[in-house]
C-alpha positions as CSV (number, residue, x, y, z in Angstrom):
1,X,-126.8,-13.2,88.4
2,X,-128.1,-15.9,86.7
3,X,-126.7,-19.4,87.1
4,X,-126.2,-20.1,83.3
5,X,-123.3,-17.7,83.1
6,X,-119.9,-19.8,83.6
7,X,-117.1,-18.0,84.5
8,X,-113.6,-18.8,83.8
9,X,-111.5,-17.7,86.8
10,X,-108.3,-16.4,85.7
11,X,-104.8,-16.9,87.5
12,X,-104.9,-13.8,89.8
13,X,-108.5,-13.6,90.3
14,X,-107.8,-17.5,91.7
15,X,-105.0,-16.6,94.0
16,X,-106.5,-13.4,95.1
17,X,-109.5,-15.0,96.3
18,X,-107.6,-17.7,97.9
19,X,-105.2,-15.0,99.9
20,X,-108.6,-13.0,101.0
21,X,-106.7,-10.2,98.9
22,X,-108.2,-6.7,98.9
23,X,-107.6,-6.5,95.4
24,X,-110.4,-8.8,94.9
25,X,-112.9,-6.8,93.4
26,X,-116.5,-7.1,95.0
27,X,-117.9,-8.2,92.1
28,X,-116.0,-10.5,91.5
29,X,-116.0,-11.9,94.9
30,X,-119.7,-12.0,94.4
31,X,-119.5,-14.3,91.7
32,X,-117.2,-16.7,93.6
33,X,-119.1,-16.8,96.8
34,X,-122.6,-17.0,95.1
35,X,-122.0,-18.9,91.7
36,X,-122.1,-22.9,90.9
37,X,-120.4,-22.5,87.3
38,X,-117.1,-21.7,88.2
39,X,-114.2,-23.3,86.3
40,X,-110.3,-22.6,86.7
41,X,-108.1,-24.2,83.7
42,X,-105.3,-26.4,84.2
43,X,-103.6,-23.6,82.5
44,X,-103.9,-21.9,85.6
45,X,-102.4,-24.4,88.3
46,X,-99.6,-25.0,85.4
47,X,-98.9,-21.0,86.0
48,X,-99.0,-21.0,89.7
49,X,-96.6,-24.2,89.6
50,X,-94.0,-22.3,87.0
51,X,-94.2,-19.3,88.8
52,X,-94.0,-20.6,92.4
53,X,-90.8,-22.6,91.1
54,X,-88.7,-19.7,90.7
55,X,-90.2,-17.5,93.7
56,X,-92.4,-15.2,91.6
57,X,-95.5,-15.8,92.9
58,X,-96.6,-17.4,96.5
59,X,-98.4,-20.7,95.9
60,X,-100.6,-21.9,98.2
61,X,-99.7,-25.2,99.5
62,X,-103.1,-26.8,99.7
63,X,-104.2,-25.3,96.0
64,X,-105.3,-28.1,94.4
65,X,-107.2,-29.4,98.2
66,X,-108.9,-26.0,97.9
67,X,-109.6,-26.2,94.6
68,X,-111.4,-29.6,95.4
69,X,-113.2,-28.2,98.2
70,X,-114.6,-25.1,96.6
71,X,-117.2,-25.2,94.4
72,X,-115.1,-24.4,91.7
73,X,-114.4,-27.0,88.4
74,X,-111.0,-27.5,87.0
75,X,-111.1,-27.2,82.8
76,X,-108.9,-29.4,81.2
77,X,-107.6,-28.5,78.1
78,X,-108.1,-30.2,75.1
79,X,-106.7,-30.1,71.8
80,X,-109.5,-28.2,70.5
81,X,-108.5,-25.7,72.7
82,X,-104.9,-25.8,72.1
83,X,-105.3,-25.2,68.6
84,X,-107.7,-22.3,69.1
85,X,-104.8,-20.5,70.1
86,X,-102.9,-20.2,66.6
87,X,-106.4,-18.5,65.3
88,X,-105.8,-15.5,68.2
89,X,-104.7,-12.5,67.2
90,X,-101.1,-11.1,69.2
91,X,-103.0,-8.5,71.6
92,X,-101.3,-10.4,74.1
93,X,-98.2,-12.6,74.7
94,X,-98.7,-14.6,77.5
95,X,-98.8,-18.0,76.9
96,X,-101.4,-18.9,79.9
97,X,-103.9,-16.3,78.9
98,X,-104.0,-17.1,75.7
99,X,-105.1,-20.2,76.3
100,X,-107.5,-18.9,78.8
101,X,-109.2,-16.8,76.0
102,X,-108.9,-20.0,74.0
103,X,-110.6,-22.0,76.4
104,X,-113.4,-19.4,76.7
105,X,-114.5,-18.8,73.1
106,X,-114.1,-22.3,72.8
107,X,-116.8,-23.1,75.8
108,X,-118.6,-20.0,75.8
109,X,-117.6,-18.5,79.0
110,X,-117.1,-15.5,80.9
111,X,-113.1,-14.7,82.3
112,X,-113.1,-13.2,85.5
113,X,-110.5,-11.3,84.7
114,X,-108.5,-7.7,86.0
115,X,-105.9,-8.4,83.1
116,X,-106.1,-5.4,80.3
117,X,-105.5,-7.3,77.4
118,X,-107.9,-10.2,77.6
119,X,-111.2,-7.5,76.9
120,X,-109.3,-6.9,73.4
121,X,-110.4,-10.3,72.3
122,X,-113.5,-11.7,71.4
123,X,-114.5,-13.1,74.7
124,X,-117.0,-11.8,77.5
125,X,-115.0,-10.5,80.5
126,X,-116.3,-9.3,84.2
C-alpha cells in the first residue's frame, strides 16, 4: 500500500481498533498498523463525546491520549469543509458522516469506512 494514500478513519473503524474488536476487518487493520497518513476528524471525537453522554456507545477514557500516541492525525474542520456539506446529496442523514464525506472530497482522502451509505457518494472508501 502505498504511503500517499490518506485515510480518513471513521467513527467505528476508530473505536473498533481501539477495543481490539473482531469486527475490525484485516484490511483495515492493515492500514492502521502499517500506514503514516492516517487522520480521524474532530467530527469523530465530537460523536464519541455525544454518544458516550447518553450511554450509547462506550468511550474510551484515554481517547484523545491514544489518539496522541498513535500515529494517527486529528482533521480539524474548517469552514470549507462545513459548507461542503450543503452541496451533498441526502444518501445519508447522519450529521457526522456527512461531514466525514465532506472532509474527504474536500482533502482527497480515502474513509475507512464499514458504513453502507458513505460508497454512494463521491468519495474513495476501503
Amino acid at each position: 500500500m502505498s504511503e500517499r494514500i490518506a485515510h480518513l478513519i471513521d467513527t467505528h473503524i476508530l473505536l473498533w481498533n481501539m477495543t481490539g474488536s473482531k469486527r475490525l476487518k484485516t484490511n483495515h487493520r492493515d492500514i492502521l498498523e502499517n500506514t503514516n497518513n492516517l487522520f480521524v476528524s474532530v467530527a469523530s471525537i465530537w460523536e464519541m463525546a455525544i454518544k458516550a453522554s447518553i450511554k450509547k456507545l462506550p468511550m474510551p477514557n484515554d481517547l484523545l491520549e491514544q489518539i496522541y500516541s498513535s500515529n494517527i492525525n486529528i482533521l480539524t474542520i474548517l469552514p470549507e469543509h462545513a459548507l461542503a456539506v450543503s452541496n451533498l446529496p441526502h444518501h445519508h442523514g447522519d450529521p457526522f458522516d456527512r461531514m466525514l464525506i465532506a472532509q474527504a472530497q474536500q482533502e482527497k482522502l480515502v474513509i475507512m469506512t464499514m458504513d453502507k451509505f458513505i460508497p454512494l457518494y463521491d468519495v474513495k472508501t476501503i
